[in-house]
N, C-alpha and C positions, 0 to 999 in steps of 0.2 A: 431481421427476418431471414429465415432460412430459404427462401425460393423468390424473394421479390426485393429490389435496392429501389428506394423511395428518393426523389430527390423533387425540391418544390423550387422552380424560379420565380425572378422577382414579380413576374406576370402573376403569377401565384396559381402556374398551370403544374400539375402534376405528374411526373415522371416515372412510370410503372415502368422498370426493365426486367424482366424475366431472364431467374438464372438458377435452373434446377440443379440442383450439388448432385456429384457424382456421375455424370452425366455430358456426352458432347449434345445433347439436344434438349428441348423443353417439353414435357407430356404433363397432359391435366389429368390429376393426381386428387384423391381427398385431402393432400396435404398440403398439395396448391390450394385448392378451393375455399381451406380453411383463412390462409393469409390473404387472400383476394379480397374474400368475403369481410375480414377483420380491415380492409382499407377503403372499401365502398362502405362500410359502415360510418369511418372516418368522415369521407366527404360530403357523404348526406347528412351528416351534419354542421360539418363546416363551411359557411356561407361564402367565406372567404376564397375556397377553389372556385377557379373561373374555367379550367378545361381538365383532360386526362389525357397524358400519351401513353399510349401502349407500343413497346420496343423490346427488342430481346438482346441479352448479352452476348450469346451465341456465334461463333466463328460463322455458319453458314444454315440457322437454320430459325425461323418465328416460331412456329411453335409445328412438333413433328404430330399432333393429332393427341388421342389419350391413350391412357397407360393400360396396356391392352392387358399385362400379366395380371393387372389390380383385376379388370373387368372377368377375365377367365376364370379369378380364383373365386367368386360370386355361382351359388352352387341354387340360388332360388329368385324366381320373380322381381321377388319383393327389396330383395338385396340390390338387383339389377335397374328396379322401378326407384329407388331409391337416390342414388346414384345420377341416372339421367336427369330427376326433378332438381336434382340440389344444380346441377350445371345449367340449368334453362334457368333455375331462379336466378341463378348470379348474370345469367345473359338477360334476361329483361329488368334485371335492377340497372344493368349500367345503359341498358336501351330507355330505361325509364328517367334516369337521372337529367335535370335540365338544359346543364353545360355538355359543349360539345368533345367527343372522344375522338381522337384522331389514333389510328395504327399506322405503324410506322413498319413496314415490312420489309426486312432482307433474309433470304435465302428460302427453305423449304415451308409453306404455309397449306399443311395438311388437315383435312377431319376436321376436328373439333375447334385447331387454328383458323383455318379459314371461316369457320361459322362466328369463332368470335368476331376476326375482321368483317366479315358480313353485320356485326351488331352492332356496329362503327358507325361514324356520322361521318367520316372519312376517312381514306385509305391512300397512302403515300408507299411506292415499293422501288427500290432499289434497281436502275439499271444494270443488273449482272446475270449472270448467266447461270448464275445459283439459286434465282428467285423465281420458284412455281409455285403453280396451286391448285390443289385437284380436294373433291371428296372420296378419297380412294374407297371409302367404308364396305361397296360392295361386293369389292374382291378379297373381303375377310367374312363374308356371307352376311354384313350388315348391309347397316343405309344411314346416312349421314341424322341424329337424332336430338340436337340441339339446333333447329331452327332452317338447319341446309337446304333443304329441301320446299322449304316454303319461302326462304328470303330471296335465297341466288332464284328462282324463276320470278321472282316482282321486281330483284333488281336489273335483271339483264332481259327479261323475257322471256318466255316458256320454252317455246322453239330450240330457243340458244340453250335454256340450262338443259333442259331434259337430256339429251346424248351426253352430257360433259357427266351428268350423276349419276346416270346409270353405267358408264363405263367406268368409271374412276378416272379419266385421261385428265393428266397433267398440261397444265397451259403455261406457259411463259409469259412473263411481263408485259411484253407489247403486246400478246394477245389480248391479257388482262385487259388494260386499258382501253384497247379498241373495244369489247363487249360491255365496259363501265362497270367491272368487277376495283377496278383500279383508278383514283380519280387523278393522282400524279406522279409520272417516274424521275426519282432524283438519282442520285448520287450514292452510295454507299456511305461514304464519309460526309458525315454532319448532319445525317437525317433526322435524329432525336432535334435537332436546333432547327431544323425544316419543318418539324411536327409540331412543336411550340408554336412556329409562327402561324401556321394555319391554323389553331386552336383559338388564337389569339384571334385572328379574322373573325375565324367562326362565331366568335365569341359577340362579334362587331358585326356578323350579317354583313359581312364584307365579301363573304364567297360566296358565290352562285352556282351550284354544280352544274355543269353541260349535260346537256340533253344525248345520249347517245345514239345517230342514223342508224336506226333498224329497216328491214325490208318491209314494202308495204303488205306482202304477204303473209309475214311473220307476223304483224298486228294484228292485220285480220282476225288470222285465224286465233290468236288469243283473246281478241275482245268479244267477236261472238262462242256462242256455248256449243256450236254445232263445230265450228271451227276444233275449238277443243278437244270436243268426242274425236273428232277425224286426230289432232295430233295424238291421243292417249291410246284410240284404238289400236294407231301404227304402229306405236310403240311397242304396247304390247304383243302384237303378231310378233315384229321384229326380234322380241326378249324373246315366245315360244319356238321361234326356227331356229334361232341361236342357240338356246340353253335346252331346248325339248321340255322346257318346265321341273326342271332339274333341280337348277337355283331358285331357292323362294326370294331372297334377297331383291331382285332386281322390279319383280312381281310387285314386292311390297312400296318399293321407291314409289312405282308410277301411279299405286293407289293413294302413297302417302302424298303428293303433288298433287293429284287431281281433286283430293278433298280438301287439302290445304289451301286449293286455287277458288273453289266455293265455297270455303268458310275463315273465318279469321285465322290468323295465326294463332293465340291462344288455342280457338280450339284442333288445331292442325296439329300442334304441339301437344299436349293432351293424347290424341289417338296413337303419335309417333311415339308417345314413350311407351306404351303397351305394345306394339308394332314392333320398336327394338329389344326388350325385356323378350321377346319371343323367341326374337332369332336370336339371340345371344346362346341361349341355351339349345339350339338345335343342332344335330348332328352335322349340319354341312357349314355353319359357321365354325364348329369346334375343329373339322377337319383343316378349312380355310388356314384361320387360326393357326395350327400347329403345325401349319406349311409356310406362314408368315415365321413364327418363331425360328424353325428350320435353319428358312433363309437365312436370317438378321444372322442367328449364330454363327453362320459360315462366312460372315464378314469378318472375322477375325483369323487370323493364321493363328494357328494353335504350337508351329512351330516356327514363329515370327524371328528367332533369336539366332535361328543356323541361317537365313535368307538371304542372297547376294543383290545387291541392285543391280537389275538390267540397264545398262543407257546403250549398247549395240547390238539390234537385234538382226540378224538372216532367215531368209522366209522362201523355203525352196519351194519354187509353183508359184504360177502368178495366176493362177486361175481361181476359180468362184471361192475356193477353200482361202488358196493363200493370199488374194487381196483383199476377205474376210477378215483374215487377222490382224494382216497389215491396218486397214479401217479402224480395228477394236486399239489399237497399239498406240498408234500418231499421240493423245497426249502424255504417254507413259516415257516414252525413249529419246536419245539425241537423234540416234541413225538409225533407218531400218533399210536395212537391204533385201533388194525384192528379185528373187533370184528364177528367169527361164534357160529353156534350150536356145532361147535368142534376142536382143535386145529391143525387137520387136511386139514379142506377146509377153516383157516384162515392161515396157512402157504403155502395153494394155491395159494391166494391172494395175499400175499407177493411178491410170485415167478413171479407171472405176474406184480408187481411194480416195482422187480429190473428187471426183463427184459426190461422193459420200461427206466428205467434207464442206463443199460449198452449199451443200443439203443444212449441213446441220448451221451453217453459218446463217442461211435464211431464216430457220426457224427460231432463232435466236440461242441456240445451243452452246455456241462459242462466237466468240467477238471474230471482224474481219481479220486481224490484225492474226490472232491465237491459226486463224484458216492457212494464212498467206508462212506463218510460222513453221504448223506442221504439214505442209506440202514441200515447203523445202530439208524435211527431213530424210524425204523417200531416193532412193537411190535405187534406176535399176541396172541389171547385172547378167551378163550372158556365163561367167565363170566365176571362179572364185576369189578371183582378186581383191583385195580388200577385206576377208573375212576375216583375218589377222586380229585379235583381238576380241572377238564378236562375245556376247554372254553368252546367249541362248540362241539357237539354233532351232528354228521350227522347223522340219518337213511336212508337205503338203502335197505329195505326185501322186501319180495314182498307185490303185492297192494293189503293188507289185512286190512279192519278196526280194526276189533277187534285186532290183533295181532300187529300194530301200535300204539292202545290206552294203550296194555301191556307193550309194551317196552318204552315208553313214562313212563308211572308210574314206570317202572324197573330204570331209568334212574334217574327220580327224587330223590327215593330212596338215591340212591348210592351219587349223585352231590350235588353241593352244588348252595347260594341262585342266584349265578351267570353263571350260567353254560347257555348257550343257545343252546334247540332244535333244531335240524330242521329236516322236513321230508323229504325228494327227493324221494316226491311222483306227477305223472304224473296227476293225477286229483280226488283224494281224497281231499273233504275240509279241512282245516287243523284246521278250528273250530269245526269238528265234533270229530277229533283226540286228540283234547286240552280238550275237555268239560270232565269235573271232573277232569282235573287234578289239581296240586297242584300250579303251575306259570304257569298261561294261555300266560300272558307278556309274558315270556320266549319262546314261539313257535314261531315258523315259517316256510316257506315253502323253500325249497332250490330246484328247480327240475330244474336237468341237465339232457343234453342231448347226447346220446350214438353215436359214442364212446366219452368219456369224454374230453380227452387229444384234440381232432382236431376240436371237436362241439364248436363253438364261443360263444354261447349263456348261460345267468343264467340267471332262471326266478324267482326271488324270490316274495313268494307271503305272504302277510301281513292278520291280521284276526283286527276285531276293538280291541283288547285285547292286541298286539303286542305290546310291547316300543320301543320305540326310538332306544335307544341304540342298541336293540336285531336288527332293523330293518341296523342300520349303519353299525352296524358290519356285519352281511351275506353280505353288498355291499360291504365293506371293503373287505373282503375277496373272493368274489369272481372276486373283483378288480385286485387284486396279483394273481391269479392264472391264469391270462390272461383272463380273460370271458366278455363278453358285456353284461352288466347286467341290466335289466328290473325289476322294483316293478310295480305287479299286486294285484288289491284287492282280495280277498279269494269267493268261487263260484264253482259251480261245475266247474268241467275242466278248471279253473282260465282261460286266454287266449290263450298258443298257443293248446294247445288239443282241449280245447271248439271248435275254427274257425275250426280246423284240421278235428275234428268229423263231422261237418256239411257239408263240402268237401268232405268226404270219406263215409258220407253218399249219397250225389248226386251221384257218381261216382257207388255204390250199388246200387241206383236204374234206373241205365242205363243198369246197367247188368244183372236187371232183366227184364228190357224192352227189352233184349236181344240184345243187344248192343255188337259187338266183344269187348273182351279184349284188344288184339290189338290197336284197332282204339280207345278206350279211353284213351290208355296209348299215343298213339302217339299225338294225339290231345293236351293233356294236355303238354309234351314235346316240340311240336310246339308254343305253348302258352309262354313256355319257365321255364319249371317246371324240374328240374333236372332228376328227373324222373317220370314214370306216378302215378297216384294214386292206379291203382291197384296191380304192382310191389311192392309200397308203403305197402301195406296191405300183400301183401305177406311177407315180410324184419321185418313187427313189428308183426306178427304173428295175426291170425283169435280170438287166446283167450283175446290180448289185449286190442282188439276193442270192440270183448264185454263186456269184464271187463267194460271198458268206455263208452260204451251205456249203460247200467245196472245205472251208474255213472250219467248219464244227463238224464236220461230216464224220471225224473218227470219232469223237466223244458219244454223240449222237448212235451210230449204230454198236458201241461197248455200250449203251443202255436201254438197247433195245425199244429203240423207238421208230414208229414207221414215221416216213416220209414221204411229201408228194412228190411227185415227178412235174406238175406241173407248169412250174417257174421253167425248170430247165426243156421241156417240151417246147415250149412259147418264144426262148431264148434263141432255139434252134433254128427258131421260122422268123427270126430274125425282130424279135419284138421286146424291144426297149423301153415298153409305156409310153408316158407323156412326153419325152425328148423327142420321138421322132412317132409320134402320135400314132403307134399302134402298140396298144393296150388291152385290158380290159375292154374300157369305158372306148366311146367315139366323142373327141372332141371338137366337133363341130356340128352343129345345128344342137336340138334340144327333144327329148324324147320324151314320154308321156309324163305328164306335170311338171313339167318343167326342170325333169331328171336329165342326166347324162343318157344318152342311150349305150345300152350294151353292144361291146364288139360283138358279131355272129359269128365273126371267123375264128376266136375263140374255140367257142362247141365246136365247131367242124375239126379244129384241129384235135379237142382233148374227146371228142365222140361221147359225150356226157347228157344222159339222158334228165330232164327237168325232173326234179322232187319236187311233190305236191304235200301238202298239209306237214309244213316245216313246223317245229316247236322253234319257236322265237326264244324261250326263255334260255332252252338247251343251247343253242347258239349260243349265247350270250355266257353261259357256263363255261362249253369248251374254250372259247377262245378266250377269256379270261383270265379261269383257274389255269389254262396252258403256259400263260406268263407266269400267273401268283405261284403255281410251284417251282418253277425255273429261278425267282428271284428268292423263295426260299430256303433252294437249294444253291445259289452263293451266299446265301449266310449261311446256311451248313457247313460250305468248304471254305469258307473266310476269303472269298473273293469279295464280299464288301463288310464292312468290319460290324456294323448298327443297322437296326431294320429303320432306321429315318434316314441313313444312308440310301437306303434303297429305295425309300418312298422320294424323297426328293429327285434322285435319278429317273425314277421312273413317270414322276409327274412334269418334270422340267422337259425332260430330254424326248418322250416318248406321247405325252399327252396324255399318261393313265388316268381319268378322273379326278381331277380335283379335289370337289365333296367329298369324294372316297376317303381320300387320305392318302394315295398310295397305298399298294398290295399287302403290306402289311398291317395298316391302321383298318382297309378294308375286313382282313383275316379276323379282326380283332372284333369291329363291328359286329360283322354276320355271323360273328362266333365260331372260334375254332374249331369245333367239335359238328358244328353245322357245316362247315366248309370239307373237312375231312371225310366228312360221310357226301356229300356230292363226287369229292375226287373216287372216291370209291368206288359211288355207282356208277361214274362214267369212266373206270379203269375195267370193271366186268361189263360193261356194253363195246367199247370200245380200244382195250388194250393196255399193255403196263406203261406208256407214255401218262397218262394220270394217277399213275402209281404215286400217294401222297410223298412228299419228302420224309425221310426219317424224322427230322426235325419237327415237321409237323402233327406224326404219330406221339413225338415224345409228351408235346406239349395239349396235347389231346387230354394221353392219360393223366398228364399233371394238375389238368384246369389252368395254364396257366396263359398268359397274352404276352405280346412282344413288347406291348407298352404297359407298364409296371403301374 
């Protein structure tokens, strides 16, 4: 068989290993389904099997979910209704079968994986720190549609599954087991010979599964039906604050549970496959979708073959930035050296790395042993002694020119002809920071996004002086360290700042149209922006902003575009947002409905008089289309090479809408030619800042989209 190796021991228990050809992981495929299907045919009718293991060949992964390209290229209902029945038949054949099935789990047990373990009569999972299990389905705009949703809440509890399925969140092993997703954790090595012998019990009614201590609260509320209503109500408020009703996906889960929970699983299953055949084909799955593909793509360095291995790494700044990276780093390197103005707030930084560490070690992320490893890798450093050698060189001080062109030549100094720069700077050019030094090649831009560890995004940004190598390697290693990584050409505010600025400039000049805070923040949220923009400016502080106005300021006024004064008014009066809690917003106490309340000293300072009968929809327009032209004006000028370069950027790094697709899958959506005629009407209402991008005009008269 091409996807499954069969082996029968003398037990005469059967040995299902999953080993999908071409491929580091295992997805359920109609070409799996076929060979599955062709071996449960087998045992039902051979009297002679006594059990089923189920195991995977797989360096680190049971099964990574199904084969989402197959599912995408499914263009009707009936294709997609198809599909889901033939996978639930093969799940209740082997649920039906009378010998017992044991899965034998190591590494990733995703989707469709975990539903089959779910279909198990028991589950054995590997002590490593490779083995989770989440139904991620609904941050691809589905919902788990092979049984997930109706078995994980009868085998752990309602309480307990509802939050794990409606988020997608990944659990670890020991979690597992404590909620009774997991009924024993072994060993890695020899687990298929641990799965036999439990089959073997099983087989002898020798095992009795433990009962798992749930809260007496949590039963309650699942065994009576009032209890219920209260848990599915919450949930749902909870999906509406969170998503504004945005996402259908998460909508659908809790309907599919609640009726799964009052009626059999047959028929739970039955309503779930018309429930997923829906969203399969709706626009916010499709966007989801081809932000999932995005990603996975940028898992592979495209120019893997010029790339040096980092094992010494330097990290100037020991503060939020640079003990960020240092955190994201620890399993990638031998050495990393964590560089202050004193050896005092670089053993700060430390402390904030092995916290981070000993974090992850509870949660069972890495062994003690892997904790106690990479904390003795960090070294801190008041100079530069010892940089002698180093690969890569990150800076992280603050956005200072002169003072980044210093440490750049301090740098050079001390390293050698291989060493590679990089700045993790927000919107300083990185050819203004290279010019005179000594290997221009050498530089590059590395800017990460806070907090370090949880931000998806690396925006690396290239100058025409940059080599190759220096280029593959920053994606190389921002690879490893988990990051989705984007090359941007070098510019002020490279891409995502540059768009960011241009939105949070709209959003400033609403507020001095005297536009509530409020009602911009909410607007934009409705729109489906995580949070609002002026929130936004409060969180990255009022000096930031102007640092990077100051930053764009000549580009900006060569294209005639007005600006508010706002930020820097605010700045004057000494207002740095939420760091030293004057802002916008008043962060203490709570203002009507349970809002932030608005600064008043604000108005006093910008003398802005309240606008009454705001258009919500226009809001949502300007500040918008104020990014979507900005981002399609660096593809015009080849500051980002692909418009999924850009959507990725701007959904990782910036929080553009997700469903959307990114600014360009949005363009695409709403129709170019509809978009183009908004920019329009809001460049003769309100000036040539919405002046559409040439690009945009071109491809108007073409009929043509960004996505082919």
């Amino acid at each position: 068989m091409k996807y499954l190796n069969i082996n029968k021991t003398d037990d005469n228990i059967l040995i299902l290993t999953l080993d999908c050809p071409d491929t580091s992981v295992n997805i359920f495929s109609s070409e799996l389904f076929k060979e599955v299907e062709s071996v449960i045919d087998d045992i039902e009718k051979d009297v002679r099997i006594k059990g089923l293991v189920l195991t995977s060949a797989k360096k680190d992964t049971f099964i990574a979910g199904a084969d989402l390209e197959e599912i995408k290229k499914m263009t009707t209902k009936e294709e997609v209704t198809t599909y889901v029945s033939r996978a639930n038949t093969l799940l209740n054949r082997i649920i039906g079968w009378p010998n017992p099935v044991v899965c034998a789990i190591h590494g990733s047990c995703m989707g469709g994986g975990f539903e089959l373990a779910l279909a198990a009569d028991y589950r054995i999972a590997s002590n490593s720190t490779k083995t989770v299990f989440a139904l991620p389905e609904v941050q691809l705009g589905l919902f788990p549609a092979a049984g997930g949703t109706l078995r994980l809440p009868r085998l752990i509890g309602l309480p307990e599954a509802l939050p794990l399925i409606l988020a997608g969140k990944q659990i670890r092993v020991k979690q597992a087991k404590k909620l009774g997703i997991v009924d024993e954790i072994v060993h890695p090595h020899g687990m298929a010979d641990a799965a036999v012998k439990i089959a073997v019990r099983l087989g002898k009614k020798k095992i009795n599964n433990k009962k798992i201590k749930r809260s007496i609260i949590n039963k309650a509320l699942e065994k009576f039906k009032v209890g219920r209503t209260f848990v599915f109500s919450q949930a749902q408020k909870g999906v509406i604050k969170q998503t504004r009703g945005l996402y259908p996906a998460p909508l659908e889960i809790i309907k599919s549970i609640q009726y799964g929970f009052e009626n059999t699983i047959e028929a739970g299953i039955k309503q779930d496959i018309q429930r997923f055949s829906k969203l399969v084909l709706s626009p916010e799955s499709d966007a989801l979708t081809h932000l999932f593909f995005a990603m996975n793509k940028r898992k592979k360095n495209p120019m893997e073959d010029k790339a040096i291995q980092v094992k010494k790494l330097g990290i100037l700044g020991a503060g939020l930035m640079g003990h960020g990276i240092a955190g994201a780093s620890t399993d990638l390197v031998d050495t990393i050296l964590l560089k202050d103005t004193s050896l005092e707030n670089a053993a700060k930084g430390i402390k904030e790395v092995t916290k981070g560490l000993a974090i992850r070690a509870k949660s069972g992320g890495i062994t003690k042993f892997e904790q106690e490893k990479m904390s003795h890798k960090l070294i801190p450093c008041k100079d530069y002694t010892g940089f002698a050698g180093t690969d890569l060189v990150i800076e992280a001080v603050f956005e200072d020119l002169a003072l980044k062109k210093k440490i750049l030549n301090d740098v050079e100094a001390v390293c050698g002809e291989k060493t590679i720069f990089a700045s993790n700077t927000s919107s300083l050019p990185i050819t203004q920071i290279a010019r005179d030094c000594k290997r221009p090649e050498n530089v590059i831009g590395m800017h990460y996004f806070s907090p370090v560890r949880s931000m998806p995004l690396l925006e690396i940004i290239t100058t025409d002086k940059t080599a190759d190598w220096v280029t593959a390697t920053a994606i190389d290693f921002g690879i490893k360290q988990g990051k989705t990584c984007i090359v941007v050409k070098d510019g002020p505010a490279f891409y995502t700042t540059r768009i960011l600025v241009l939105m949070l400039n709209e959003a400033m000049l609403l507020v001095e149209e005297g536009v509530d805070i409020h009602t911009i923040d909410d607007a934009m949220m409705k729109f489906g922006y995580p949070v609002g923009p002026i929130t936004l400016v409060d969180e990255v502080g009022m000096d930031v902003g102007v640092h990077v106005g100051e930053v764009m300021e000549k580009s900006i006024k060569d294209r005639n575009i007005k600006t508010s004064s706002v930020l820097a008014k605010l700045y004057e009066q000494g207002f740095l947002g939420r760091k030293n809690n004057k802002g916008f917003y008043k962060y203490k106490g709570k203002g009507k409905g349970g809002k932030k309340p608005a600064n008043l000293d604000v108005n006093k300072i910008l003398k802005t008089k309240p606008l009454k009968n705001v258009d919500i929809e226009e809001v949502q327009h300007r500040v918008s289309l104020a990014m979507v032209n900005e981002a399609v004006l660096c593809l015009e000028e080849g500051i980002i090479a692909t418009p999924e370069d850009g959507d990725v950027g701007a959904i990782l790094g910036l929080g553009f809408p997700p469903f959307r697709g990114g600014p360009f899958r949005y363009v695409d959506s709403a129709g170019i030619a509809s978009i183009t005629s908004k920019m329009e009407e809001l460049a003769r209402k309100y000036g040539p800042r919405f002046t559409p991008a040439k690009l945009l005009l071109d491809m108007t008269d073409k009929k043509e989209k960004f996505y082919k």
